[in-house]
N, CA and C atoms as a LAMMPS dump frame, in Angstrom:
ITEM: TIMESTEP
0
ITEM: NUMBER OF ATOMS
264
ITEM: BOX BOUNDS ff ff ff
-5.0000000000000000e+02 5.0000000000000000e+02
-5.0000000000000000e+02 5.0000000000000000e+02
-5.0000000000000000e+02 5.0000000000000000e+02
ITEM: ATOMS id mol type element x y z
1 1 1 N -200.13 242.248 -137.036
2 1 2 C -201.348 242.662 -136.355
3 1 3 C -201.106 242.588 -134.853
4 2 1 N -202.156 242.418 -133.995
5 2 2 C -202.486 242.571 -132.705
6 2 3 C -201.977 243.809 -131.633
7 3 1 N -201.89 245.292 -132.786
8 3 2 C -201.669 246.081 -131.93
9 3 3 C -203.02 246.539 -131.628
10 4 1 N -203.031 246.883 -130.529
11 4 2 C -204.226 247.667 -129.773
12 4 3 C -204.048 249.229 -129.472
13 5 1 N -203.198 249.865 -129.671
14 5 2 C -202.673 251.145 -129.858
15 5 3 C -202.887 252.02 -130.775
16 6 1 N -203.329 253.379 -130.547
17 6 2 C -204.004 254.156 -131.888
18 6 3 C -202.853 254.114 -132.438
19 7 1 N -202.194 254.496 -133.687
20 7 2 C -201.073 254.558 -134.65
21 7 3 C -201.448 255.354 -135.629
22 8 1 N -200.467 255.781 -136.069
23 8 2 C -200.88 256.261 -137.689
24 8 3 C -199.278 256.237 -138.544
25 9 1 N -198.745 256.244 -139.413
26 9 2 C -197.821 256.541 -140.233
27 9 3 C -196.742 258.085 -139.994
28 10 1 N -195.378 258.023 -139.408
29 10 2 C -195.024 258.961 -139.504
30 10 3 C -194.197 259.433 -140.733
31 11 1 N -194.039 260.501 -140.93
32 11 2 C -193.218 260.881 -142.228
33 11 3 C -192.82 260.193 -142.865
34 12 1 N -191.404 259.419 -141.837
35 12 2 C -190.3 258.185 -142.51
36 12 3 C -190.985 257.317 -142.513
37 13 1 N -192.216 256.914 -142.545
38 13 2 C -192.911 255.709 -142.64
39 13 3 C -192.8 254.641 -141.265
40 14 1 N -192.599 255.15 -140.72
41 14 2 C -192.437 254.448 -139.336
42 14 3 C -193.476 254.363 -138.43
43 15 1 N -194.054 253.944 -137.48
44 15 2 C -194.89 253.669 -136.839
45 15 3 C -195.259 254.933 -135.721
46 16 1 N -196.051 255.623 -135.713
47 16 2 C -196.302 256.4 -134.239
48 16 3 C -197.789 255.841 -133.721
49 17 1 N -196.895 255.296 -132.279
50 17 2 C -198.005 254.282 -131.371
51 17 3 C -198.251 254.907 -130.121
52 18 1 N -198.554 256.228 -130.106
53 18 2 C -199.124 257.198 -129.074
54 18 3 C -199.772 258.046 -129.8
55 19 1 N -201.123 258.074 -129.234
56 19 2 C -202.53 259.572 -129.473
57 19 3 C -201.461 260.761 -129.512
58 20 1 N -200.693 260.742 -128.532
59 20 2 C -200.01 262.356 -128.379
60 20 3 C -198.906 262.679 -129.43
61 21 1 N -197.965 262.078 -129.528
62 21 2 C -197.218 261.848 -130.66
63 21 3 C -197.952 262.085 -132.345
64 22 1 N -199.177 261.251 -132.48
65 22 2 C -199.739 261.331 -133.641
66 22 3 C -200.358 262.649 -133.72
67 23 1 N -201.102 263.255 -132.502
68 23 2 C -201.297 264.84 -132.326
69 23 3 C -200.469 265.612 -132.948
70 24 1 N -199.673 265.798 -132.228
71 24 2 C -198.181 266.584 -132.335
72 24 3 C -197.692 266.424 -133.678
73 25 1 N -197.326 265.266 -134.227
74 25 2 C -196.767 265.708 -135.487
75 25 3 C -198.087 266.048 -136.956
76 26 1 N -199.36 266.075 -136.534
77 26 2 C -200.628 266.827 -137.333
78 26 3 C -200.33 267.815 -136.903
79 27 1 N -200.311 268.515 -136.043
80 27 2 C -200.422 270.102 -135.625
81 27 3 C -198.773 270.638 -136.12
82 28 1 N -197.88 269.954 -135.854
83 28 2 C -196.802 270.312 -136.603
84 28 3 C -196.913 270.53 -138.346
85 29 1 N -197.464 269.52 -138.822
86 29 2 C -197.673 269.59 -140.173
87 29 3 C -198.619 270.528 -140.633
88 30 1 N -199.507 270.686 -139.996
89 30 2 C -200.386 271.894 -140.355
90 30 3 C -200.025 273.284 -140.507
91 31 1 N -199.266 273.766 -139.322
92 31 2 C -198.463 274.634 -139.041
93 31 3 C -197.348 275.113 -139.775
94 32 1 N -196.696 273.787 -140.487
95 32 2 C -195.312 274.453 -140.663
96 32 3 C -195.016 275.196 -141.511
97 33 1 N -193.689 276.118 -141.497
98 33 2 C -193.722 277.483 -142.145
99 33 3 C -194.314 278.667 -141.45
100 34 1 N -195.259 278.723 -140.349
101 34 2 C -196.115 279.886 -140.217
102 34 3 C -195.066 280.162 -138.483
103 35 1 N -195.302 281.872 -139.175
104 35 2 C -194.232 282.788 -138.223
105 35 3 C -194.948 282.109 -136.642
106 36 1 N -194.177 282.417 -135.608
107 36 2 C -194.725 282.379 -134.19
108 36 3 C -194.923 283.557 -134.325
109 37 1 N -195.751 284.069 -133.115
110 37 2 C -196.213 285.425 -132.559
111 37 3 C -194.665 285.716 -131.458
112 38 1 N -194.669 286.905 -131.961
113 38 2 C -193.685 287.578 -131.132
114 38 3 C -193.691 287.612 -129.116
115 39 1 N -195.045 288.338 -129.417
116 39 2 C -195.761 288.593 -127.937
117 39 3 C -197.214 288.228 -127.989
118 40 1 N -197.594 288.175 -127.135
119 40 2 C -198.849 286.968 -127.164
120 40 3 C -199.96 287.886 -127.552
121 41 1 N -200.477 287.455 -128.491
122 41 2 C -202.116 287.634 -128.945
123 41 3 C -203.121 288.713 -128.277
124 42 1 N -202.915 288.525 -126.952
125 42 2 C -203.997 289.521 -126.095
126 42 3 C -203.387 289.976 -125.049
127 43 1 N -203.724 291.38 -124.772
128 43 2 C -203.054 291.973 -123.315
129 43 3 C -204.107 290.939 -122.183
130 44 1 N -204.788 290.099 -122.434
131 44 2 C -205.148 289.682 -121.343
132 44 3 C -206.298 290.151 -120.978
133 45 1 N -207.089 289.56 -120.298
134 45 2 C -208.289 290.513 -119.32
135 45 3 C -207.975 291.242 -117.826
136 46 1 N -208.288 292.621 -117.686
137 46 2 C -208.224 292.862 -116.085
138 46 3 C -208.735 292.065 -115.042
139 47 1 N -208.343 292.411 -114.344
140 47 2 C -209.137 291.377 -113.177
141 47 3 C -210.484 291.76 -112.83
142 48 1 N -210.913 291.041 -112.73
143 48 2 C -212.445 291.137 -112.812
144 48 3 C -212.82 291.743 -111.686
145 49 1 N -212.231 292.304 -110.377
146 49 2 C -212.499 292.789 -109.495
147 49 3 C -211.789 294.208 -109.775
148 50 1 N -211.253 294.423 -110.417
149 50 2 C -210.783 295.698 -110.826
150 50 3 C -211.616 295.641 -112.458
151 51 1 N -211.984 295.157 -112.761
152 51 2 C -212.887 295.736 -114.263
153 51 3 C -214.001 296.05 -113.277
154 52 1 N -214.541 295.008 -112.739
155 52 2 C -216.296 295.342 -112.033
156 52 3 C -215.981 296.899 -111.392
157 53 1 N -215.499 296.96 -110.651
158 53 2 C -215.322 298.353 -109.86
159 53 3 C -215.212 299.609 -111.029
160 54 1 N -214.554 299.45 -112.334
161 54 2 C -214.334 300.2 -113.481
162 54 3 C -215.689 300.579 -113.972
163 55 1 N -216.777 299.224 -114.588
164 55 2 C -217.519 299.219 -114.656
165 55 3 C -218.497 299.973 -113.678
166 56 1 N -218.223 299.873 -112.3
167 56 2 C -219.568 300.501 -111.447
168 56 3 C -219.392 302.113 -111.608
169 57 1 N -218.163 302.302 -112.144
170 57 2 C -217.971 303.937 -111.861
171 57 3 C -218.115 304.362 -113.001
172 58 1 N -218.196 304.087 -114.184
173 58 2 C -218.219 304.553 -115.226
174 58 3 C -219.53 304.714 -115.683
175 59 1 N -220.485 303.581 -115.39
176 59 2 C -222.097 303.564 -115.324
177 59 3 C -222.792 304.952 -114.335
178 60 1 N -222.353 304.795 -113.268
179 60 2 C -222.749 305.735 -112.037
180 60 3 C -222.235 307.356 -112.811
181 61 1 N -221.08 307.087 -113.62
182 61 2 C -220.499 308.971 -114.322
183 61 3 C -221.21 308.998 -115.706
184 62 1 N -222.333 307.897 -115.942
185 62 2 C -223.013 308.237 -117.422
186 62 3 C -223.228 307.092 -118.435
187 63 1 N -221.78 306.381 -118.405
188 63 2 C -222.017 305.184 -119.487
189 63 3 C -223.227 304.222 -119.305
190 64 1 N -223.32 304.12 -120.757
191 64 2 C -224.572 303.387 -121.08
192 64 3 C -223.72 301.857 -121.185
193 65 1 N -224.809 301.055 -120.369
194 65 2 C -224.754 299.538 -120.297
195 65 3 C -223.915 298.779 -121.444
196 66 1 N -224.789 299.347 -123.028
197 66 2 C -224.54 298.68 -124.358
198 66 3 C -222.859 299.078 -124.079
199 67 1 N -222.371 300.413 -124.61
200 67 2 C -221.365 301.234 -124.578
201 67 3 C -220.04 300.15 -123.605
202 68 1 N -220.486 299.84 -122.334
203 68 2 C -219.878 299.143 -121.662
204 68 3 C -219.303 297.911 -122.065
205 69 1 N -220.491 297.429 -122.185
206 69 2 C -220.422 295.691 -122.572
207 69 3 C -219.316 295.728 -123.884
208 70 1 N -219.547 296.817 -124.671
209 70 2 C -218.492 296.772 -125.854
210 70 3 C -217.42 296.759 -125.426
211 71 1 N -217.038 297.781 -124.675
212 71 2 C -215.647 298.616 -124.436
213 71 3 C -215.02 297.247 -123.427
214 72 1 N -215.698 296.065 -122.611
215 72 2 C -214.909 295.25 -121.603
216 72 3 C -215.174 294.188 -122.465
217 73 1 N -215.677 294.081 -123.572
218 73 2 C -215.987 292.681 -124.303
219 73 3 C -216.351 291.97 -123.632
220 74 1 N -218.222 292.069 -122.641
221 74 2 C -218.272 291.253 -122.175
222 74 3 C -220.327 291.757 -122.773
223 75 1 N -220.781 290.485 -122.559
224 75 2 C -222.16 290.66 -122.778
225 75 3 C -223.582 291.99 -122.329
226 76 1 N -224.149 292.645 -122.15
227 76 2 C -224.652 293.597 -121.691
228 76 3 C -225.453 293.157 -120.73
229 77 1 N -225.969 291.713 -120.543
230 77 2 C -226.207 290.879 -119.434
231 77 3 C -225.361 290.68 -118.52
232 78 1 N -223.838 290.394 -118.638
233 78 2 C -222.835 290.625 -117.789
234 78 3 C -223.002 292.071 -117.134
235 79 1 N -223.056 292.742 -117.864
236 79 2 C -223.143 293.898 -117.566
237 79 3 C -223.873 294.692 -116.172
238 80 1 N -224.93 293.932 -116.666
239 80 2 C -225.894 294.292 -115.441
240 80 3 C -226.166 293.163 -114.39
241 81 1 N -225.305 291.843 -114.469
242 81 2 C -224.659 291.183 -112.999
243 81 3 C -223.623 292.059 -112.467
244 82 1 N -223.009 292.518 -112.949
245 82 2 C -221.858 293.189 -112.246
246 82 3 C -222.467 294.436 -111.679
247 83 1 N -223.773 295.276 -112.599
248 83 2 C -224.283 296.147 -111.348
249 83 3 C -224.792 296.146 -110.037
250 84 1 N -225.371 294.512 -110.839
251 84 2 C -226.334 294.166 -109.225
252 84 3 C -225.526 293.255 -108.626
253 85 1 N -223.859 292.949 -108.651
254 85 2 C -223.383 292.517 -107.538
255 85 3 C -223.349 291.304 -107.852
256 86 1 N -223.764 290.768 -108.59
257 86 2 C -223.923 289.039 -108.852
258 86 3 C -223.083 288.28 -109.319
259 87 1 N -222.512 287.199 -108.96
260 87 2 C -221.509 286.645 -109.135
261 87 3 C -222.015 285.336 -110
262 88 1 N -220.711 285.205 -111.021
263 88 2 C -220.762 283.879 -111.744
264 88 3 C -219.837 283.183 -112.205
C-alpha cells in the first residue's frame, strides 16, 4: 500500500503509475488493429476572412442564407453575423 498515484494494471501485469501512461495504453487497446487514415479527415476550413467575403458575394449574386449556411457548414445565424459584419 501507500501509493498515492492513479495506477491501473498493465498487460504484463505490471504496475502503470501515471494518468498518461494508463491513457495511452486504453486508447491503444481500443484502437488496435484499426487502419490509420492516410490523409487527414477534412480539407480543413477556409479562412474565415476569405469564407466571409465568399459568403458576402454570393448572398449579394442571389444565394439564399439557408443554401449558404449548408454549403460553409456553418449555422444560418452565423450566417447573418457575417452579413452584418459581426464578429465572434
Amino acid at each position: 500500500m501507500g501509493h498515492t498515484l492513479p495506477h491501473a494494471y498493465s498487460a504484463g501485469g505490471s504496475f502503470v503509475f501515471s494518468l498518461e501512461n494508463a491513457i495511452t495504453r486504453l486508447v491503444d487497446h481500443l484502437y488496435r488493429g484499426l487502419p490509420l487514415p492516410i490523409a487527414p479527415q477534412s480539407q480543413g476550413t477556409p479562412k474565415q476572412e476569405q469564407r466571409n467575403a465568399e459568403v458576402r458575394a454570393k448572398y449579394e449574386a442571389g444565394a439564399g442564407v439557408p443554401d449558404l449556411a449548408s454549403e460553409y457548414g456553418v449555422s444560418v445565424a452565423r450566417v447573418y453575423q457575417i452579413l452584418r459584419g459581426k464578429r465572434r
